[in-house]
N, C-alpha and C positions, 0 to 999 in steps of 0.2 A: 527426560523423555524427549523432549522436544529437539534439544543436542543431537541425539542419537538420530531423529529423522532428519535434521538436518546434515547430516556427515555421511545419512546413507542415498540423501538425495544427489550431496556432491561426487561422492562415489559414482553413482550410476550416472551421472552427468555426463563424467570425464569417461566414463569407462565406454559409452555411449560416441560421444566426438571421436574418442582413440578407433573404437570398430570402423566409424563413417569411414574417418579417412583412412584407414589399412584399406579398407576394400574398394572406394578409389584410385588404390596406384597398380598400376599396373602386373599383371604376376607375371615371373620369371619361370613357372614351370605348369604342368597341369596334370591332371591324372590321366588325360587321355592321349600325352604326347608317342607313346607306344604305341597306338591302336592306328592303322592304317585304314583309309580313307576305300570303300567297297562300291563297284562300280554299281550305277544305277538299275532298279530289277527295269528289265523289257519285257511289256506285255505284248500276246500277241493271240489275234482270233485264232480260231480252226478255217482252215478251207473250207469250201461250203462244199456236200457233194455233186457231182456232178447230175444226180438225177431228185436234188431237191431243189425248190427255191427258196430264193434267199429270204430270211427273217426280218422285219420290221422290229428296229429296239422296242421294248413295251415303254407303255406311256406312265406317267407319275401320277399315281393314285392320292388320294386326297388321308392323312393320318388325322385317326382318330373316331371315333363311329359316328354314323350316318341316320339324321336322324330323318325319320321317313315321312311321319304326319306330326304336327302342333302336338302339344302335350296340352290335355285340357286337365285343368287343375278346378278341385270345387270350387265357389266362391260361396263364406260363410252368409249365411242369408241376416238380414239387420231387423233387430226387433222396432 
């Protein structure tokens, strides 16, 4: 039994170093070599109309709930 862990330790050893190094050399090809490169999106506002005025960005609200008064918790009274 012990044979057997040993031979399957050197197995996954070598099998382990052989992965490392394949996957540090360089590749010759890729799956994405076909897929052409799409220009970037442009975002862009609306005009504002001419008989509004203009909007202030909203400001960053604070996440998560707000707790409004102390929480008063009993405190067990001691005999």
């Amino acid at each position: 039994m012990s044979k057997m862990t040993t031979g399957a330790a050197v197995i996954f050893m070598l099998t382990s170093l052989t992965l490392a190094y394949l996957s540090g050399l360089p590749s010759s090809s890729s799956i994405m070599s076909g897929v052409s490169k799409s220009a970037p999106v442009k975002t862009t506002q609306p005009a504002a109309q001419p008989n509004q005025a203009p909007v202030a960005p909203a400001q960053s609200q604070p996440v998560g709930p707000v707790q409004t008064k102390p929480l008063n918790t009993p405190v067990p009274a001691q005999k």
